[in-house]
PDB file of N, CA, C, O and CB in Angstrom:
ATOM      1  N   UNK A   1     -25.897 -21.176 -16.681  1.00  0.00           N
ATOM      2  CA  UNK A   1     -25.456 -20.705 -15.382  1.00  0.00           C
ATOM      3  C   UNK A   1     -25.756 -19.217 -15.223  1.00  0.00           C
ATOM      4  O   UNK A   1     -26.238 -18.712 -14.209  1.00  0.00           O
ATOM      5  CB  UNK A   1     -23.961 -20.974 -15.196  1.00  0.00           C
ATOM      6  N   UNK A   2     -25.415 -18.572 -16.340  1.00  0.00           N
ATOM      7  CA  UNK A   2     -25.865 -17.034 -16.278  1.00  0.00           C
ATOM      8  C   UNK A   2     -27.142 -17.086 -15.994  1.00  0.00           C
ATOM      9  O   UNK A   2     -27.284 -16.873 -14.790  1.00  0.00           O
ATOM     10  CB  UNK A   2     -25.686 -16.160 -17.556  1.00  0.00           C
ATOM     11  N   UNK A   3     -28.101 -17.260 -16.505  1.00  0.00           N
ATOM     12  CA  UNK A   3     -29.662 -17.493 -16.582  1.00  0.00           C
ATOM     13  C   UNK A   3     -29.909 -17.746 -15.049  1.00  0.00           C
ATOM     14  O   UNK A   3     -30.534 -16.828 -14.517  1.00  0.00           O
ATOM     15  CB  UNK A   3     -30.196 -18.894 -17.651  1.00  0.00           C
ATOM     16  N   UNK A   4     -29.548 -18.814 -14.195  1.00  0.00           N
ATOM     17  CA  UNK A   4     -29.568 -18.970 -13.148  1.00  0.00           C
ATOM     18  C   UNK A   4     -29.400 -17.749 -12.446  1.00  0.00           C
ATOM     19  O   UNK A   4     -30.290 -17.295 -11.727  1.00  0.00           O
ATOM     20  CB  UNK A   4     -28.861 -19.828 -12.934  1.00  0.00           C
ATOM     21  N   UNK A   5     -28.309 -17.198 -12.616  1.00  0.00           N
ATOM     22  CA  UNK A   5     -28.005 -16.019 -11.281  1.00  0.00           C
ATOM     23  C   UNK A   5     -28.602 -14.872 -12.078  1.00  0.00           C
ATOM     24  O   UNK A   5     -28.854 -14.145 -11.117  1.00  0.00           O
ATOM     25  CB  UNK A   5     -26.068 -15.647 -10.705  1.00  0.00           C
ATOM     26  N   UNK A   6     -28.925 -14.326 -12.911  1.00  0.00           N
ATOM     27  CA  UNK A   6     -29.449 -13.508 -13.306  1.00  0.00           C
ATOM     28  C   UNK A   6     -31.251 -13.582 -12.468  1.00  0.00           C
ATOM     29  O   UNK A   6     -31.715 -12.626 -11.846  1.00  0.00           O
ATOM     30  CB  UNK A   6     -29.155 -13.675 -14.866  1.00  0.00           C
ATOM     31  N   UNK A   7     -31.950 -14.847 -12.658  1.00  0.00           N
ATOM     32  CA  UNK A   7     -33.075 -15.249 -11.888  1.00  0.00           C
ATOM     33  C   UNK A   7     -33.059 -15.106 -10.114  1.00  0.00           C
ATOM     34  O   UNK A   7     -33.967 -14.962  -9.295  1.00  0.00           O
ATOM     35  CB  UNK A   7     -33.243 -16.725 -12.319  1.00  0.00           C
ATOM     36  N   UNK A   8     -31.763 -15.208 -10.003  1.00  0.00           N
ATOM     37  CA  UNK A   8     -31.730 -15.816  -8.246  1.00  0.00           C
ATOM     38  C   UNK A   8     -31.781 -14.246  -7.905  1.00  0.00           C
ATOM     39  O   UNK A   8     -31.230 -13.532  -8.743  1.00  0.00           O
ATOM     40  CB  UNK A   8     -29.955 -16.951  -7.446  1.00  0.00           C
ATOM     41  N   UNK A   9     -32.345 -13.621  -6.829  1.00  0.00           N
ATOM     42  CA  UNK A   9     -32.642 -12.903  -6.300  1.00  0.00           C
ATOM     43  C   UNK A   9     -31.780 -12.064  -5.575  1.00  0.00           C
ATOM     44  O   UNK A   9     -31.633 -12.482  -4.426  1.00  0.00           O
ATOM     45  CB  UNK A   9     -33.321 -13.340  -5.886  1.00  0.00           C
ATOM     46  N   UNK A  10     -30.961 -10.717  -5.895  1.00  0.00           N
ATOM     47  CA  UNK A  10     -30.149 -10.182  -4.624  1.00  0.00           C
ATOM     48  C   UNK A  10     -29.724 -10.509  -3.561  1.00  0.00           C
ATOM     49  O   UNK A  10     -28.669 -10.942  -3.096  1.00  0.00           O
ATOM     50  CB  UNK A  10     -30.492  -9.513  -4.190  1.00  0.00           C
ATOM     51  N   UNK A  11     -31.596  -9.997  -2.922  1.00  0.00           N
ATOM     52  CA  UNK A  11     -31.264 -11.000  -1.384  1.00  0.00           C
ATOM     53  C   UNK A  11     -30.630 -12.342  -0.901  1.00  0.00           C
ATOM     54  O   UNK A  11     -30.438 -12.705   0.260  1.00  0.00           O
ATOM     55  CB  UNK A  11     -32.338 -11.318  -0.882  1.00  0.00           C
ATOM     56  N   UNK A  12     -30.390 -12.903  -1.906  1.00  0.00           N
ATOM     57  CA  UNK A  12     -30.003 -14.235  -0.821  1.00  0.00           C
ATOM     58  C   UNK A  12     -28.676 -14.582  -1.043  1.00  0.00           C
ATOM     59  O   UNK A  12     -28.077 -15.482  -0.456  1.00  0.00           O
ATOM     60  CB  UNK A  12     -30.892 -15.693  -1.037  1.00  0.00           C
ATOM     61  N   UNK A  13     -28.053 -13.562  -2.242  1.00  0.00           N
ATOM     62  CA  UNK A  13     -26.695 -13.308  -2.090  1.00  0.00           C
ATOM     63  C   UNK A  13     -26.322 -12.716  -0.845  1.00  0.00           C
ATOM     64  O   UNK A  13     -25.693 -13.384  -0.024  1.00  0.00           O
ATOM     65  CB  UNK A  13     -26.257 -12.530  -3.091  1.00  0.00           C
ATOM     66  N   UNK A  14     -26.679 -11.408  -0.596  1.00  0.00           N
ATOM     67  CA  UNK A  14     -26.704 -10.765   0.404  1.00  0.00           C
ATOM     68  C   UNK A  14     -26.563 -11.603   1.521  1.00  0.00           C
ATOM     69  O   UNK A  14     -25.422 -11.739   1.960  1.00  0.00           O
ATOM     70  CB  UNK A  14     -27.701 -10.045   0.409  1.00  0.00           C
ATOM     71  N   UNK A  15     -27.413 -12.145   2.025  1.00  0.00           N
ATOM     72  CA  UNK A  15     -28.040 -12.952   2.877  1.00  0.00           C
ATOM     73  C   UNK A  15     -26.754 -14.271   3.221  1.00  0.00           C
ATOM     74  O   UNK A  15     -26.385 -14.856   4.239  1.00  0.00           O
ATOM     75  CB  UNK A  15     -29.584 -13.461   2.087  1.00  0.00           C
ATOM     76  N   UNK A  16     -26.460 -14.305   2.092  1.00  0.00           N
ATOM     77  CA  UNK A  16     -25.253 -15.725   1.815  1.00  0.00           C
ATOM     78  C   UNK A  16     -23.917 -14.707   2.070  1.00  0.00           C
ATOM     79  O   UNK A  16     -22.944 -15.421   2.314  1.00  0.00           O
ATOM     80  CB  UNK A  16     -25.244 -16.688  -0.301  1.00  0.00           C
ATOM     81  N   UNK A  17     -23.642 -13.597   2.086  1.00  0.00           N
ATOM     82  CA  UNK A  17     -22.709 -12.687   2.065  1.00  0.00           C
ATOM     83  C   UNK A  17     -22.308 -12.385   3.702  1.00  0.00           C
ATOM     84  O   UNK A  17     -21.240 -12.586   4.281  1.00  0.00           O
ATOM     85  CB  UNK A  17     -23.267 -11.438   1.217  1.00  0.00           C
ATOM     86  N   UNK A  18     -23.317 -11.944   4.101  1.00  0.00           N
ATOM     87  CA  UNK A  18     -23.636 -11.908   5.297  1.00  0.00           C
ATOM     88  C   UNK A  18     -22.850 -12.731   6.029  1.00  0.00           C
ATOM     89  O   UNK A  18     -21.793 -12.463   6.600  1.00  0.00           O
ATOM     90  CB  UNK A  18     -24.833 -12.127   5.444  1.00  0.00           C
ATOM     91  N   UNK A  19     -23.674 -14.153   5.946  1.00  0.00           N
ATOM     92  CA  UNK A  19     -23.766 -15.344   6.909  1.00  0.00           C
ATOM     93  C   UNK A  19     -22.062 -15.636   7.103  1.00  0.00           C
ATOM     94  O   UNK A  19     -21.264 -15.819   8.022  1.00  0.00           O
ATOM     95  CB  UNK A  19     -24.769 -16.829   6.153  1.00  0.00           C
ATOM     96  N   UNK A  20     -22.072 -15.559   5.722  1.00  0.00           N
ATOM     97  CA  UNK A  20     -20.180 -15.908   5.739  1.00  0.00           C
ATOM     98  C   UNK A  20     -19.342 -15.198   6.143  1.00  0.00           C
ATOM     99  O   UNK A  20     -18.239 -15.694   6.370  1.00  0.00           O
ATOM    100  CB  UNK A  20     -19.468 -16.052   4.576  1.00  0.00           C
ATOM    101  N   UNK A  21     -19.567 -13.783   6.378  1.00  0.00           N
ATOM    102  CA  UNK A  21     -18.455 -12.912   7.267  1.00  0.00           C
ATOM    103  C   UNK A  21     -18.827 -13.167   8.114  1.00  0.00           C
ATOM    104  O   UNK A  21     -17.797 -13.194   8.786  1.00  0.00           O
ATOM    105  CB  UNK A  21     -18.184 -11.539   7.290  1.00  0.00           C
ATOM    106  N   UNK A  22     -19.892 -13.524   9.012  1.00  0.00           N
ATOM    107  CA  UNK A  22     -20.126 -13.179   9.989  1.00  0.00           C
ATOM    108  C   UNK A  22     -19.186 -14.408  10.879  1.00  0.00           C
ATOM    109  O   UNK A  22     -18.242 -14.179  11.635  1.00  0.00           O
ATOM    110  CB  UNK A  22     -21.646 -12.975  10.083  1.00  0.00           C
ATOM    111  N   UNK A  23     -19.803 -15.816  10.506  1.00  0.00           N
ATOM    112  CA  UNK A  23     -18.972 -16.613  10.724  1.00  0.00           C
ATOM    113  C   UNK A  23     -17.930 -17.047  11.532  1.00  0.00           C
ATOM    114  O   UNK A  23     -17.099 -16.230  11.134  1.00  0.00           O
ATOM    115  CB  UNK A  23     -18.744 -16.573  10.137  1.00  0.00           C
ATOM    116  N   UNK A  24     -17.173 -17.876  12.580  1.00  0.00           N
ATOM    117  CA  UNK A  24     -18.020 -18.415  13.476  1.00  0.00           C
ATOM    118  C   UNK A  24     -18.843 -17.134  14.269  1.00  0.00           C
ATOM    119  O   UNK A  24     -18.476 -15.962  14.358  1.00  0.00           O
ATOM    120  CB  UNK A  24     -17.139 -19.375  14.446  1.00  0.00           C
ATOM    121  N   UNK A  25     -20.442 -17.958  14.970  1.00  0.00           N
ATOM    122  CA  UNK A  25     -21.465 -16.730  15.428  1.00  0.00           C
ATOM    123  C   UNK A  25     -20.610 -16.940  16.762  1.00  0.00           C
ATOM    124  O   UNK A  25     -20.694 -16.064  17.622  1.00  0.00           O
ATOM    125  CB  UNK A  25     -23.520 -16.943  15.454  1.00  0.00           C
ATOM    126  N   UNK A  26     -19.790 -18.054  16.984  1.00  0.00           N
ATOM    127  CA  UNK A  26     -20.076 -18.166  19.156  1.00  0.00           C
ATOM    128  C   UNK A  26     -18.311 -18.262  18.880  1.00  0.00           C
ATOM    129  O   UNK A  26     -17.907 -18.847  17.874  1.00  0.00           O
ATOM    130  CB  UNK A  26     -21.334 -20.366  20.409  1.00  0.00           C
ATOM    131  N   UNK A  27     -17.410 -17.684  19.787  1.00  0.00           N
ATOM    132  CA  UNK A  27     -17.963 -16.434  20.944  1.00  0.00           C
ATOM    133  C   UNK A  27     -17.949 -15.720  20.528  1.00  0.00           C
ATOM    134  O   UNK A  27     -18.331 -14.933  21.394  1.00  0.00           O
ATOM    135  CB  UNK A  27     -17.500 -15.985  22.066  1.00  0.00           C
ATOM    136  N   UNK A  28     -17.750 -15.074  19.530  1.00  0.00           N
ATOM    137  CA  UNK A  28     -18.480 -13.588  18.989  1.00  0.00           C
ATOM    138  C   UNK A  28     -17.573 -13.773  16.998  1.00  0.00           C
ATOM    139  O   UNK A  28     -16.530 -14.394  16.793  1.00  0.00           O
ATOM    140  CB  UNK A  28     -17.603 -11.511  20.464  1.00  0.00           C
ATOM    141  N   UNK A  29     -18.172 -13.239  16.212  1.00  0.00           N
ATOM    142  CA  UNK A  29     -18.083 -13.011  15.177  1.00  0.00           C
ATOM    143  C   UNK A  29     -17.201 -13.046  14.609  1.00  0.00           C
ATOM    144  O   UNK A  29     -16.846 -11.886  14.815  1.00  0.00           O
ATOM    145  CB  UNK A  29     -18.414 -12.360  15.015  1.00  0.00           C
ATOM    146  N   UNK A  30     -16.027 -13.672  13.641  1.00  0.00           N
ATOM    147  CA  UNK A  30     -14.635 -13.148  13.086  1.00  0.00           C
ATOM    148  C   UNK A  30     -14.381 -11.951  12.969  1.00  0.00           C
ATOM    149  O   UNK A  30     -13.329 -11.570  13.482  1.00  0.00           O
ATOM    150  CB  UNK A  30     -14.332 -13.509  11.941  1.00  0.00           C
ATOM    151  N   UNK A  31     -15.142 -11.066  12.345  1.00  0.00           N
ATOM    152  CA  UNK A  31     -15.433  -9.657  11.621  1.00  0.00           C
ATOM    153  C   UNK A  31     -15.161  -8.871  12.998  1.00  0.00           C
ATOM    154  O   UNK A  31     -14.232  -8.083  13.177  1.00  0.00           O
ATOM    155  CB  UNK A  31     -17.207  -9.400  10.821  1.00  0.00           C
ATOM    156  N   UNK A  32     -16.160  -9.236  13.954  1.00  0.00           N
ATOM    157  CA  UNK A  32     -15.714  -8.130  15.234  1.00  0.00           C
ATOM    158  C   UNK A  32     -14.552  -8.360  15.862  1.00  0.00           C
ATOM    159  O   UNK A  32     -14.004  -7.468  16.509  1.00  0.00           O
ATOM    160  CB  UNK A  32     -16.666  -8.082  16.430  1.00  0.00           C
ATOM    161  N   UNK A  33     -14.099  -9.446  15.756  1.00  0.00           N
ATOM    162  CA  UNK A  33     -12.798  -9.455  16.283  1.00  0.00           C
ATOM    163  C   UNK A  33     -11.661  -8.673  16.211  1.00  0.00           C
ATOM    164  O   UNK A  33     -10.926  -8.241  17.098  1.00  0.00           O
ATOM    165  CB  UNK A  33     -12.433 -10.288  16.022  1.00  0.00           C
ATOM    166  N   UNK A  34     -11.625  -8.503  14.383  1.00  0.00           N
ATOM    167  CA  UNK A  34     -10.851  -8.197  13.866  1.00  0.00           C
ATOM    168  C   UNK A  34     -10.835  -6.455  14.088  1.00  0.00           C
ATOM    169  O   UNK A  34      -9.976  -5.659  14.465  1.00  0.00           O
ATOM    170  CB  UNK A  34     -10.985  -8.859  12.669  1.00  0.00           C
ATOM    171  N   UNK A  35     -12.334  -6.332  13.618  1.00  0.00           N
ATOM    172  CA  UNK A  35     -12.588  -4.620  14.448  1.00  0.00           C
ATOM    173  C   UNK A  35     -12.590  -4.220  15.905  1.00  0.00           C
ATOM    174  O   UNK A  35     -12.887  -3.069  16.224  1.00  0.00           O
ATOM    175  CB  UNK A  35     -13.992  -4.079  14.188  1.00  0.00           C
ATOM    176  N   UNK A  36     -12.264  -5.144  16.805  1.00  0.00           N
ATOM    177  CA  UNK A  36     -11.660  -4.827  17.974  1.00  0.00           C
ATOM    178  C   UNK A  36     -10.048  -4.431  18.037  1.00  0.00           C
ATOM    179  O   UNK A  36      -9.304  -3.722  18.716  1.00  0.00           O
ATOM    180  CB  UNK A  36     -11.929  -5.938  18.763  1.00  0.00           C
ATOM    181  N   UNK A  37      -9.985  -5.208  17.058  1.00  0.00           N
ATOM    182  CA  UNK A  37      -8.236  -5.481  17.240  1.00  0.00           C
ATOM    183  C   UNK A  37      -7.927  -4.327  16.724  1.00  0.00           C
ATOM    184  O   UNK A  37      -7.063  -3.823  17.441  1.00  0.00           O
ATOM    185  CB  UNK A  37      -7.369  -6.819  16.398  1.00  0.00           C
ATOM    186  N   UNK A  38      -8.316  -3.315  15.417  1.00  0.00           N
ATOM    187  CA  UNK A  38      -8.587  -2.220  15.259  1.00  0.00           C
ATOM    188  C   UNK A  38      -8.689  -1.315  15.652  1.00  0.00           C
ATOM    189  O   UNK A  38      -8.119  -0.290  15.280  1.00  0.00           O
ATOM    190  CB  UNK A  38      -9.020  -2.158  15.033  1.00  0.00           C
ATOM    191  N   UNK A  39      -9.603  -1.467  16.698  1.00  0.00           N
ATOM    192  CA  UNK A  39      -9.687  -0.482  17.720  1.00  0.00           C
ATOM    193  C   UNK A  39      -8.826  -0.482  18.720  1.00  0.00           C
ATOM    194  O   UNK A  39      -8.668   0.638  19.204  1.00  0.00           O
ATOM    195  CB  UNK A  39     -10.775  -0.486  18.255  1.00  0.00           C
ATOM    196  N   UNK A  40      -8.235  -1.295  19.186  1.00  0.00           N
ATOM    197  CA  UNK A  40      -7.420  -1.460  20.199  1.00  0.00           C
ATOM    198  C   UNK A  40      -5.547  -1.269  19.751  1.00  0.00           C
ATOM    199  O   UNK A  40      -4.595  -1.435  20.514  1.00  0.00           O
ATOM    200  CB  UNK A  40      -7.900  -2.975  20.745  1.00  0.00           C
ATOM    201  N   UNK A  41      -5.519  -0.873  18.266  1.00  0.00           N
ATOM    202  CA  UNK A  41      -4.369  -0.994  18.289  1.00  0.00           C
ATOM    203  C   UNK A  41      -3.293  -2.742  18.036  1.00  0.00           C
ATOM    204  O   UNK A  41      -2.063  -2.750  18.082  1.00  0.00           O
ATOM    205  CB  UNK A  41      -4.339  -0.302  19.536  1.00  0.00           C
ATOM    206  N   UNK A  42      -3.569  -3.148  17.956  1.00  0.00           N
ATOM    207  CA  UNK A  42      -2.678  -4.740  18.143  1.00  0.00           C
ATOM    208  C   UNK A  42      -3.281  -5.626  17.081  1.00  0.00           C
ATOM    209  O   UNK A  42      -3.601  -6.812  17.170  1.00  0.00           O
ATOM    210  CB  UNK A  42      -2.929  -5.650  19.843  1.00  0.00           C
ATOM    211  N   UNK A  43      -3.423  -4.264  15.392  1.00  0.00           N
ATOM    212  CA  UNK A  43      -4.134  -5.463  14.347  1.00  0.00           C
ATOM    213  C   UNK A  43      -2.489  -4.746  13.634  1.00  0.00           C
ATOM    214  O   UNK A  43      -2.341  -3.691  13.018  1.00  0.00           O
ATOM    215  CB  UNK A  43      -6.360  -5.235  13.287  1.00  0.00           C
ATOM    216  N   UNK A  44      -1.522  -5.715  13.990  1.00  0.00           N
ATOM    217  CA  UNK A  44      -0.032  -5.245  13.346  1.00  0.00           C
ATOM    218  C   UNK A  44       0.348  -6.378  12.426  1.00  0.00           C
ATOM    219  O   UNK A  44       1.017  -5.947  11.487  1.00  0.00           O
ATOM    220  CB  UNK A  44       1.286  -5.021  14.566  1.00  0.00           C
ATOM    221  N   UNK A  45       0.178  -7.491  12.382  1.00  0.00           N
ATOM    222  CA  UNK A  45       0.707  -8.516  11.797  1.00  0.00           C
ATOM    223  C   UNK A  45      -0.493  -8.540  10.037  1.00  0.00           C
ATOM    224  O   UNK A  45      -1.717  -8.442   9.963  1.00  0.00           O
ATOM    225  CB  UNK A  45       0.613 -10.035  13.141  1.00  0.00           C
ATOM    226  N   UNK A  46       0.397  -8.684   9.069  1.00  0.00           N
ATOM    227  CA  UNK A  46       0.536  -8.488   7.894  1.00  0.00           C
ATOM    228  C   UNK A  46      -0.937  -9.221   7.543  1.00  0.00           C
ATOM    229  O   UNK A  46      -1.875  -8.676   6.962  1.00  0.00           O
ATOM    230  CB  UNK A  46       1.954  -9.017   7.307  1.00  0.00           C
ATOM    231  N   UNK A  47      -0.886 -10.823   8.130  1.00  0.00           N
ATOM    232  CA  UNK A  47      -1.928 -11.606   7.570  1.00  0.00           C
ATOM    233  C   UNK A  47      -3.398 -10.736   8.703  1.00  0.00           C
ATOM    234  O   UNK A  47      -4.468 -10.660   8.100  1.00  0.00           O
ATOM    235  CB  UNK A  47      -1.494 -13.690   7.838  1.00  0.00           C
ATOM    236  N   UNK A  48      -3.402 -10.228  10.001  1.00  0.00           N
ATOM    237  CA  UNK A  48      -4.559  -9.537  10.487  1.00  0.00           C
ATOM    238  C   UNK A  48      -5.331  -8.353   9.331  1.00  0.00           C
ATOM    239  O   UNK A  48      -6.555  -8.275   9.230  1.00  0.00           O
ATOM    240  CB  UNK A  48      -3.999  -8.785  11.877  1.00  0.00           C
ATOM    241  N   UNK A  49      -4.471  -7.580   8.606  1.00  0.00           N
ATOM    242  CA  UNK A  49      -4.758  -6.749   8.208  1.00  0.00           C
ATOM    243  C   UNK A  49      -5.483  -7.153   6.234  1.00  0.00           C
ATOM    244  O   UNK A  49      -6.159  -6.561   5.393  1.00  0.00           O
ATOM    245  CB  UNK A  49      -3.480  -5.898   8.631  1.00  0.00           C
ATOM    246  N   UNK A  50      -4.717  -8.599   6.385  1.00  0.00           N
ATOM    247  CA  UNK A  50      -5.233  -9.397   5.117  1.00  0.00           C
ATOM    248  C   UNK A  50      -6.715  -9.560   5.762  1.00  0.00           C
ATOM    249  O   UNK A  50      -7.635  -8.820   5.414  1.00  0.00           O
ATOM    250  CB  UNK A  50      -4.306 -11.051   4.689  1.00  0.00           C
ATOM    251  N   UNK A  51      -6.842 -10.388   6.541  1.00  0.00           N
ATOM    252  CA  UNK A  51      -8.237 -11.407   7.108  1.00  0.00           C
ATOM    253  C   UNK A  51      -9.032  -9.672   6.769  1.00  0.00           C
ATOM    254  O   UNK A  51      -9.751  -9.431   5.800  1.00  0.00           O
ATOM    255  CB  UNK A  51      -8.229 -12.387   9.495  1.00  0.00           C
ATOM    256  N   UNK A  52      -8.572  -8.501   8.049  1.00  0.00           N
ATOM    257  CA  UNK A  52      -9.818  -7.862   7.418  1.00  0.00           C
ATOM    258  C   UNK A  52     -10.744  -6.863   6.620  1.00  0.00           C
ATOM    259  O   UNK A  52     -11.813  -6.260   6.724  1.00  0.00           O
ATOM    260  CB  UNK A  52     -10.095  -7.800   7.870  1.00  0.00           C
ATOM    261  N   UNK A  53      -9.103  -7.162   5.294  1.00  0.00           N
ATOM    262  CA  UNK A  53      -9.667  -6.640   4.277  1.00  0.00           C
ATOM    263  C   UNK A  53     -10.520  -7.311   3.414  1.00  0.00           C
ATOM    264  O   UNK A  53     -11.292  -6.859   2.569  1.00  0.00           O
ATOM    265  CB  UNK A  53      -8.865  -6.203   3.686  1.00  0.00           C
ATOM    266  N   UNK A  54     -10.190  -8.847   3.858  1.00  0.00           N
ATOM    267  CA  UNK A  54     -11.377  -9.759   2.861  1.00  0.00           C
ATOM    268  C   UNK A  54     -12.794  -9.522   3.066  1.00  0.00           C
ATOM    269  O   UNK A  54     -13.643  -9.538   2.175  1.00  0.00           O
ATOM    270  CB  UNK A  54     -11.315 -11.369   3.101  1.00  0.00           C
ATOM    271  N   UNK A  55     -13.078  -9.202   4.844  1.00  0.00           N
ATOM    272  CA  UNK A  55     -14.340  -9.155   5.113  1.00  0.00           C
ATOM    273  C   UNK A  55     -15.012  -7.879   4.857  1.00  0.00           C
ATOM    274  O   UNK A  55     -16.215  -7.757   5.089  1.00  0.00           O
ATOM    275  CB  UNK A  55     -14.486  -9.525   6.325  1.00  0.00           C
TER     276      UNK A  55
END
């Protein structure tokens, strides 16, 4: 298994890293959501501030 990811390429971690925050794409992104809510003040609740420290 080491051998494997040692072979597999950065990029498509990255790439796989990516795809998954980004996640759902329509109507707009989890990730921006959460940095709206940020911006706007109203990211107060305990689990908001969990979701976007994961991402």
């Amino acid at each position: 298994m080491i051998e494997f990811l040692d072979q597999t390429p950065l990029s498509l971690f990255v790439a796989a890293a990516a795809t998954l925050g980004l996640a759902p794409f329509f109507p707009e992104p989890h990730i921006w959501e959460k940095l709206k809510m940020l911006r706007a003040g109203t990211l107060r609740r305990g689990i908001d501030w969990f979701d976007l420290a994961l991402h």
